[in-house]
KEKE-3310 file (N, C-alpha, C; in steps of 0.2 Angstrom, whole numbers, plus 5000, padded with zeros to 4 digits):
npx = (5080:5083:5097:5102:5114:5122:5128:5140:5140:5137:5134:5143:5160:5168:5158:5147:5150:5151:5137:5132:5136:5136:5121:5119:5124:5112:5108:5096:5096:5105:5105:5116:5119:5126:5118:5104:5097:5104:5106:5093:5092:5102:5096:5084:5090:5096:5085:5076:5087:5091:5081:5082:5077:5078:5083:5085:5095:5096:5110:5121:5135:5145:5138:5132:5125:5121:5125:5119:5105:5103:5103:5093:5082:5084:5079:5068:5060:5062:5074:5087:5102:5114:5127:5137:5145:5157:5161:5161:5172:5183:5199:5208:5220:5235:5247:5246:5243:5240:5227:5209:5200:5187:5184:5194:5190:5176:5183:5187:5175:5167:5176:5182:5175:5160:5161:5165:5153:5143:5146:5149:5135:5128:5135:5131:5120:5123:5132:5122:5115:5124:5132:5137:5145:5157:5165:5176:5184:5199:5216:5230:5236:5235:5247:5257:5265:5258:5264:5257:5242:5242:5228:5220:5229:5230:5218:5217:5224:5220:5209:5212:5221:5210:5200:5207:5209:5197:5194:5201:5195:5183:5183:5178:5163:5158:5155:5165:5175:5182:5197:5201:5214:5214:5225:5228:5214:5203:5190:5185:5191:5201:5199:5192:5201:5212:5225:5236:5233:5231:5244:5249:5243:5244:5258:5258:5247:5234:5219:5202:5188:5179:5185:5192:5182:5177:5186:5189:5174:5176:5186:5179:5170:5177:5184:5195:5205:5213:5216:5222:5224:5231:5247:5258:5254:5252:5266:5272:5265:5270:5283:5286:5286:5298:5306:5313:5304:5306:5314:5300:5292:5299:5297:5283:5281:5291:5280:5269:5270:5275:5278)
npy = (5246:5263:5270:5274:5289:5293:5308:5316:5330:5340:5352:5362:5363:5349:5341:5348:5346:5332:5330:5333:5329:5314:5316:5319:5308:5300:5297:5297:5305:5309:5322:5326:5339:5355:5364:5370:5380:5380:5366:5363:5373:5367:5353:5358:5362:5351:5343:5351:5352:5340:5331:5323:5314:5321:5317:5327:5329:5339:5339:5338:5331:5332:5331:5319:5306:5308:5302:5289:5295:5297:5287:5281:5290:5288:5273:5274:5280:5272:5270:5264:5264:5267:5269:5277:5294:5296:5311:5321:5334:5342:5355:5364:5374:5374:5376:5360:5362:5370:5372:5373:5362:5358:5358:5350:5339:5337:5338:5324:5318:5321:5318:5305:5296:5298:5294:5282:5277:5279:5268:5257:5256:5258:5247:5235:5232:5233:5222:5214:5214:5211:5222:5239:5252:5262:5279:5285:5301:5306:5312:5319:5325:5312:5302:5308:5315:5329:5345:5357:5355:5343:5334:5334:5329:5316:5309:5308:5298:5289:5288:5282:5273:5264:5260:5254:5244:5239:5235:5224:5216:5215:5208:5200:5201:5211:5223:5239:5248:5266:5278:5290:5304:5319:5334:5352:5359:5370:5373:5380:5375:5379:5392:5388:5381:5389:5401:5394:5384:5391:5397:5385:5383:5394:5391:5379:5377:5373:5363:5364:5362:5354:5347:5338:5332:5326:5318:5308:5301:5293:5286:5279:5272:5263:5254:5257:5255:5265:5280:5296:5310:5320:5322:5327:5328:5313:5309:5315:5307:5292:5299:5299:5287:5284:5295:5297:5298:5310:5322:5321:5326:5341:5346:5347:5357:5367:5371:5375:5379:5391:5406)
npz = (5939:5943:5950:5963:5973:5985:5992:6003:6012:6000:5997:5992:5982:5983:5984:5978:5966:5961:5963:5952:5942:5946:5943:5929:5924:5925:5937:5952:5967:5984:5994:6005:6018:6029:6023:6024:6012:6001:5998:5994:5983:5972:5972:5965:5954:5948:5947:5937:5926:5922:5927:5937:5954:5967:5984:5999:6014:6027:6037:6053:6050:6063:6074:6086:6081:6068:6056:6057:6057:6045:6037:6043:6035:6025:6022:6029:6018:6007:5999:5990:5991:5980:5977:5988:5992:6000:6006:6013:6025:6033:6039:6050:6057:6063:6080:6087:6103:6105:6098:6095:6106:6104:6090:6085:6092:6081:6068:6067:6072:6059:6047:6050:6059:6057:6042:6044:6048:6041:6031:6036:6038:6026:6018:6021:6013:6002:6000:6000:5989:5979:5973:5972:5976:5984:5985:5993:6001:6001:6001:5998:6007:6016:6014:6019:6038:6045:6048:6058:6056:6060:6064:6054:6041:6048:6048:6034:6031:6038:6031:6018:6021:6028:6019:6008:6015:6017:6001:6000:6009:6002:5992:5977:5979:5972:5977:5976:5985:5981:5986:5985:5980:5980:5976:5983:5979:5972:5980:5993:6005:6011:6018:6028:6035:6037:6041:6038:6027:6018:6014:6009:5999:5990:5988:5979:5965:5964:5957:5946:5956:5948:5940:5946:5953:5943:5937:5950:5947:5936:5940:5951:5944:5936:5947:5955:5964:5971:5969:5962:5956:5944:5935:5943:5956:5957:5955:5965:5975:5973:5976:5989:5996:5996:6001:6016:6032:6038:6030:6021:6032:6035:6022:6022:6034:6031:6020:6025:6038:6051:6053)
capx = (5079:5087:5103:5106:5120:5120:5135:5138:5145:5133:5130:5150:5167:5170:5152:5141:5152:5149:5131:5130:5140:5130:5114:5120:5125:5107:5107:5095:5101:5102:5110:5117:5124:5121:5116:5097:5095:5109:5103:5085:5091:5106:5091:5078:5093:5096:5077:5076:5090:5093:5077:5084:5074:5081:5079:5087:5093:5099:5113:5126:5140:5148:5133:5130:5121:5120:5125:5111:5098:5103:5103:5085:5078:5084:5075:5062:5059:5061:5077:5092:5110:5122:5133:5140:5149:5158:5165:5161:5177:5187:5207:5213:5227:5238:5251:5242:5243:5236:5221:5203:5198:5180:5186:5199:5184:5172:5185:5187:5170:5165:5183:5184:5167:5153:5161:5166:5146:5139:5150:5144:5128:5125:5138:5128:5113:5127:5133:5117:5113:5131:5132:5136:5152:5159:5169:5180:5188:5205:5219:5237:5238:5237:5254:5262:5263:5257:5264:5252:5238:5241:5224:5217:5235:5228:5214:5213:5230:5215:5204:5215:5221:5206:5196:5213:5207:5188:5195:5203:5189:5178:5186:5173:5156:5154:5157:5171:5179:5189:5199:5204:5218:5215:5229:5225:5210:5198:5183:5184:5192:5206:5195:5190:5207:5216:5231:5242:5232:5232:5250:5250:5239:5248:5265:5254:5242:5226:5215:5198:5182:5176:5192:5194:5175:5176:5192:5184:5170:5179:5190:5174:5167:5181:5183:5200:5206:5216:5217:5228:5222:5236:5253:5264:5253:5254:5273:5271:5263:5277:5290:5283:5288:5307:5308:5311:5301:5310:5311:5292:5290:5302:5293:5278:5283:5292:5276:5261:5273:5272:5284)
capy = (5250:5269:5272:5282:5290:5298:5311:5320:5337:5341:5360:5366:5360:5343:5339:5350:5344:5327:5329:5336:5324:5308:5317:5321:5300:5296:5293:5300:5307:5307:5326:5330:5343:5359:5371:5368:5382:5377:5359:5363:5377:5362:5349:5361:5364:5345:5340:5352:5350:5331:5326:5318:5312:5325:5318:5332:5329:5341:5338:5341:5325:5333:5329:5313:5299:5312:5296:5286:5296:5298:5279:5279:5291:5285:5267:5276:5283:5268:5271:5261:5269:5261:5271:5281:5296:5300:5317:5329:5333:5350:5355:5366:5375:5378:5371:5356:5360:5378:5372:5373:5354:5356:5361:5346:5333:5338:5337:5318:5317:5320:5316:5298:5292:5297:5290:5273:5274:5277:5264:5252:5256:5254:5241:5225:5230:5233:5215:5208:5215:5210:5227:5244:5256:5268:5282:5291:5306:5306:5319:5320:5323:5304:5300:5312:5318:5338:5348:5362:5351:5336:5329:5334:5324:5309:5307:5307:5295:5284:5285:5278:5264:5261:5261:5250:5236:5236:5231:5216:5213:5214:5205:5193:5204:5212:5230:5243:5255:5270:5281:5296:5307:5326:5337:5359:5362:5376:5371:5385:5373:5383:5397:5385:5378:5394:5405:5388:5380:5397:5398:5380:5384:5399:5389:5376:5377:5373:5361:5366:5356:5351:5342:5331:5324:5321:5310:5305:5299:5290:5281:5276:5269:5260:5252:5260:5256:5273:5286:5300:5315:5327:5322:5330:5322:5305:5308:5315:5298:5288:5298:5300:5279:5284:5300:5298:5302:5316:5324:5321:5331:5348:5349:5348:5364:5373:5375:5378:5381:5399:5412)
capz = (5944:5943:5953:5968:5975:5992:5992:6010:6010:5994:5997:5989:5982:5978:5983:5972:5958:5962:5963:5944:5937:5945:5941:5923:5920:5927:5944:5957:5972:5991:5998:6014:6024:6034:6022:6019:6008:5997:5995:5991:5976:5968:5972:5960:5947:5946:5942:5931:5919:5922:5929:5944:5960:5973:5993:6005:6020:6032:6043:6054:6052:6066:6078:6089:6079:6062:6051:6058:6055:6037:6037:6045:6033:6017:6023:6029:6011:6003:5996:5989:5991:5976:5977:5992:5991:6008:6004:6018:6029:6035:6041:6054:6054:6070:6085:6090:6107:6105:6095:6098:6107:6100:6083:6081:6089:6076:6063:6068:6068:6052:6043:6054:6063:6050:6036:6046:6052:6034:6026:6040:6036:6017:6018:6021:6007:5993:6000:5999:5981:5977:5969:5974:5976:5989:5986:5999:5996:6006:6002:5995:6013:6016:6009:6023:6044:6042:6054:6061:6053:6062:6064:6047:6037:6050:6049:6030:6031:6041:6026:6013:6026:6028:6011:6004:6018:6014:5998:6003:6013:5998:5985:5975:5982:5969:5979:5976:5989:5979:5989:5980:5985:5977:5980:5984:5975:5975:5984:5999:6010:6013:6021:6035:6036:6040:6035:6037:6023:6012:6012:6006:5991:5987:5985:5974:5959:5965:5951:5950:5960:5945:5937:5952:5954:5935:5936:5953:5946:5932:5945:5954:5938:5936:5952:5954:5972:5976:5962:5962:5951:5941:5935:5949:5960:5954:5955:5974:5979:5973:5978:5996:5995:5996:6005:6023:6036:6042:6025:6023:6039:6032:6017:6022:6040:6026:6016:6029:6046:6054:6046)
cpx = (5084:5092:5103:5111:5118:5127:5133:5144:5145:5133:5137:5155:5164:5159:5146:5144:5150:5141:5127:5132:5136:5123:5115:5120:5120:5104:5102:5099:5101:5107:5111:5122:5122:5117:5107:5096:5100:5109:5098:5087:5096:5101:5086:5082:5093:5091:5076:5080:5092:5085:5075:5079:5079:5081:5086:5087:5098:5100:5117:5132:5143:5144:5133:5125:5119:5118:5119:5106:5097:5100:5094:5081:5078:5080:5069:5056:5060:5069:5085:5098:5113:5126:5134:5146:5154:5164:5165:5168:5179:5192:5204:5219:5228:5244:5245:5240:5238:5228:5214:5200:5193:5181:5188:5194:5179:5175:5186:5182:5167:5172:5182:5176:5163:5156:5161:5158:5143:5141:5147:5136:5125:5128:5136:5121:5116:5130:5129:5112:5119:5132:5133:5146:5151:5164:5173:5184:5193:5207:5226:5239:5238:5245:5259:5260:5262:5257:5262:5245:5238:5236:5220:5223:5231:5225:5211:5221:5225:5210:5206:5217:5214:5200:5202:5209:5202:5188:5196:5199:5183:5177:5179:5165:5153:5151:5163:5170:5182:5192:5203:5206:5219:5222:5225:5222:5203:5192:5180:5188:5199:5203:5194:5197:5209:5220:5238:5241:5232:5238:5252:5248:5242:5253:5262:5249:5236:5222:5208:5193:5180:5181:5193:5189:5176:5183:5190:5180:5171:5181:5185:5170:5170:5184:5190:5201:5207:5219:5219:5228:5227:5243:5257:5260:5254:5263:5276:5270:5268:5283:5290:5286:5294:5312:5308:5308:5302:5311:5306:5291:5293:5301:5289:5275:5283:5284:5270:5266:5274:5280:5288)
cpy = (5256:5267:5276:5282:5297:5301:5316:5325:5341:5348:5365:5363:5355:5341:5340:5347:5335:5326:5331:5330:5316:5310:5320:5313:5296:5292:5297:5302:5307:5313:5329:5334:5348:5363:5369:5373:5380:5371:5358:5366:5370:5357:5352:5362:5356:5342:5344:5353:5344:5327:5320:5318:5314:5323:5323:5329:5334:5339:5339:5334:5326:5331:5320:5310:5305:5306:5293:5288:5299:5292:5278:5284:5289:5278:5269:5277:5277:5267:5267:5262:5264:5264:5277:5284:5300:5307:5322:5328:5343:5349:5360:5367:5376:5372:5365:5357:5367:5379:5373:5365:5352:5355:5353:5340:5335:5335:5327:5315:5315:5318:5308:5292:5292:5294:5281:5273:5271:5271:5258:5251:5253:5250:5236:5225:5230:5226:5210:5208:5210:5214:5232:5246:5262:5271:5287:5296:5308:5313:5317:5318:5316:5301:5304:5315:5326:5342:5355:5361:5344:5330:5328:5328:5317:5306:5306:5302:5288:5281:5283:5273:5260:5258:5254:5244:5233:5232:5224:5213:5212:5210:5200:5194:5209:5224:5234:5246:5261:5276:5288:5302:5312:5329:5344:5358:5367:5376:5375:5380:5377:5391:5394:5384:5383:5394:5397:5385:5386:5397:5391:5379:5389:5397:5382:5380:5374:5371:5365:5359:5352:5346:5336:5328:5323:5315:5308:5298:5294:5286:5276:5270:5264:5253:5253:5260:5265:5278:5291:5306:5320:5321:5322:5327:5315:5304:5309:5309:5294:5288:5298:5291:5279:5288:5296:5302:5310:5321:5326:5330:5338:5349:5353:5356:5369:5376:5378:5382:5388:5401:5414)
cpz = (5943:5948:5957:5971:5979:5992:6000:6008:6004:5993:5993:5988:5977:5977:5978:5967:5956:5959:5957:5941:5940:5941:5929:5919:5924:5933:5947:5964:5980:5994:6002:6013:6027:6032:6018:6013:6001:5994:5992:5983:5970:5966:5965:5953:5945:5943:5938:5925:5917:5923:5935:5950:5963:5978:5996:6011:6025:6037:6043:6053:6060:6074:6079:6085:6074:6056:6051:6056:6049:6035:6036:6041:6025:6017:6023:6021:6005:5997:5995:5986:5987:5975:5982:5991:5999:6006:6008:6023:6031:6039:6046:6056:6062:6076:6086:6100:6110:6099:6098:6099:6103:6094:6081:6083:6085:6070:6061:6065:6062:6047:6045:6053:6059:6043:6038:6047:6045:6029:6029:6038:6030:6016:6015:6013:6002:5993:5997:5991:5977:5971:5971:5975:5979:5986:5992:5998:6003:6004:6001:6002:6018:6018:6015:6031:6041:6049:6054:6056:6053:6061:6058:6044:6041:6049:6039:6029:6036:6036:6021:6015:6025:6021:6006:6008:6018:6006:5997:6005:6007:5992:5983:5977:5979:5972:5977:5980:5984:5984:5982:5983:5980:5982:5982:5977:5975:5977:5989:6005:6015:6019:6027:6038:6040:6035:6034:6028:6017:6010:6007:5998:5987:5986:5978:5970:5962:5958:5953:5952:5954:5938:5941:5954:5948:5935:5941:5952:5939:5935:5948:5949:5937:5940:5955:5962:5975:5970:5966:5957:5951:5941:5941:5955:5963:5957:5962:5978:5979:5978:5989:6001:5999:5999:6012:6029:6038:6036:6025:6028:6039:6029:6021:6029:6035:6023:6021:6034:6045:6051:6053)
residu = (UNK:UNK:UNK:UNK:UNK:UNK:UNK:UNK:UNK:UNK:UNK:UNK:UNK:UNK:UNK:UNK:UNK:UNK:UNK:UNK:UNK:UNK:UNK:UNK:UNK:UNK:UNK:UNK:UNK:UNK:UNK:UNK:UNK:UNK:UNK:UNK:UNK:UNK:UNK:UNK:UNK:UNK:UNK:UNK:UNK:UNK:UNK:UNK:UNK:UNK:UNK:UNK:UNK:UNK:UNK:UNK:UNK:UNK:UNK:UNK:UNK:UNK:UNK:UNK:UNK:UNK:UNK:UNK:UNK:UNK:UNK:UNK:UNK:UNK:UNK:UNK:UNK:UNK:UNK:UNK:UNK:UNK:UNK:UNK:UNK:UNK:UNK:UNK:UNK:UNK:UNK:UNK:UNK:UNK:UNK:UNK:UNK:UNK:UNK:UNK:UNK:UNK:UNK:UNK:UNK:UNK:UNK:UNK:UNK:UNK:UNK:UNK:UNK:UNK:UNK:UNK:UNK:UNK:UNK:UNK:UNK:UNK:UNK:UNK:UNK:UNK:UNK:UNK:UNK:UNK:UNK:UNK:UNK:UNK:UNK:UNK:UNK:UNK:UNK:UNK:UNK:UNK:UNK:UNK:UNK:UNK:UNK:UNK:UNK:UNK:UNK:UNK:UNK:UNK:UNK:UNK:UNK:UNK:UNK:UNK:UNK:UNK:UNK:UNK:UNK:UNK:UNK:UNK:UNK:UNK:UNK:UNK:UNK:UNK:UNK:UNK:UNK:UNK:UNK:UNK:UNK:UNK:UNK:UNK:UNK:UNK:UNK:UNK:UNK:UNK:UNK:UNK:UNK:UNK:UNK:UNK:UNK:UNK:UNK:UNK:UNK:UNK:UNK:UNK:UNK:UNK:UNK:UNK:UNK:UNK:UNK:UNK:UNK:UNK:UNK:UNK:UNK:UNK:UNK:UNK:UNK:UNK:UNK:UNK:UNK:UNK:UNK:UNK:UNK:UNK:UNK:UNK:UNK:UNK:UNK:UNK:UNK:UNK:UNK:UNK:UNK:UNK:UNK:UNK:UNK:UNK:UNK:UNK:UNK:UNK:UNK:UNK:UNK:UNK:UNK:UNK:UNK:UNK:UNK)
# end
């Protein structure tokens, strides 16, 4: 039986890169997110330089019961998800208390809830295969509080907690979780984010999208709990261990916080 792997947040960034590189090492596919036209043209290059079985699903994450009704058209379709890529997410730059409410719940949304939905979801049939592997794509931002980007740093300091404890939970099932903690890299996230997250990139090196789903996707392969792509990265994560909190929190002002 071929291989599929359902990546969310397919149309740019990590996720186009993503959705070459399964469909290059023989997977079919399963691609979401908002931009239909953008899915269908990725979809048309995949089949025809790979061969891949493209399904499309246009959606918003950030919409009530979105997850779901991925869930229910992938069944519907006859289709068997081995490997989940939870990858769709977005930041927010600003005081928290001068933010946009709608903005920062969405951002939960699709950052938090749809991942925690879709994982629940495909969960139980990679149990009952005793086979299959998720990816989650966390963020450096994990490892630290981010001040004027509060709920983005948390909410992906939620998806490494959590992605560590389904492993525990998973031991001997013949499933992986991997959690994988990209630093700034050039995907357009910073355009959403705002000028917090620009300045941030500008005092950093930004890897490109397609350096970090390829070690990613290695890691995944692997079954590599919580990967950590780039050198100075890697040495970030550690030292993050030793710093104290208070520290942590003046870096991280210094680089994004308002001038």
């Amino acid at each position: 039986m071929k291989k599929t792997a359902l990546i969310t947040g397919a149309s740019s960034g990590f996720g186009y890169e993503f959705a070459k590189i399964f469909a290059a090492n023989g997977y079919d596919l399963v691609l979401t997110a908002r931009n239909q036209e953008k899915l269908k043209a990725l979809a048309a290059e995949l089949k025809e330089k790979n061969g891949a079985e493209v399904f499309v699903i246009v959606k918003d994450l950030s919409q009530k019961d979105a997850a779901l009704d991925i869930f229910t058209e992938t069944e519907q379709a006859g289709i068997d998800v081995t490997v989940l890529v939870n990858n769709a997410g977005f930041g927010d730059y600003g005081r928290y208390a001068d933010t946009d409410w709608e903005k920062q719940l969405k951002m939960v949304t699709v950052n938090i809830v749809a991942l925690m939905q879709l994982t629940r979801l495909y969960l139980p049939q990679m149990r009952r295969r005793n086979n299959g592997k998720i990816l989650n794509v966390a963020s450096m931002a994990a490892f630290t509080p981010g001040p004027y980007m509060s709920v983005y740093y948390a909410s992906k300091a939620f998806v490494l907690s959590f992605s560590e404890a389904l492993t525990g939970e998973l031991k001997g099932t013949g499933v992986t979780v991997t959690a994988v903690c990209p630093g700034p890299a050039a995907t357009g996230f910073e355009k959403v984010a705002g000028s917090g997250a620009r300045k941030l990139f500008g005092a950093l090196t930004p890897a490109s999208a397609k350096e970090t789903a390829l070690f990613s996707y290695g890691a995944l392969t692997r079954g590599k709990i919580v990967a950590v792509p780039g050198a100075m990265n890697k040495i970030s994560s550690i030292g993050h261990r030793f710093l104290p909190r208070s520290v942590l929190r003046a870096i991280i002002l210094r680089l994004q916080g308002e001038d």
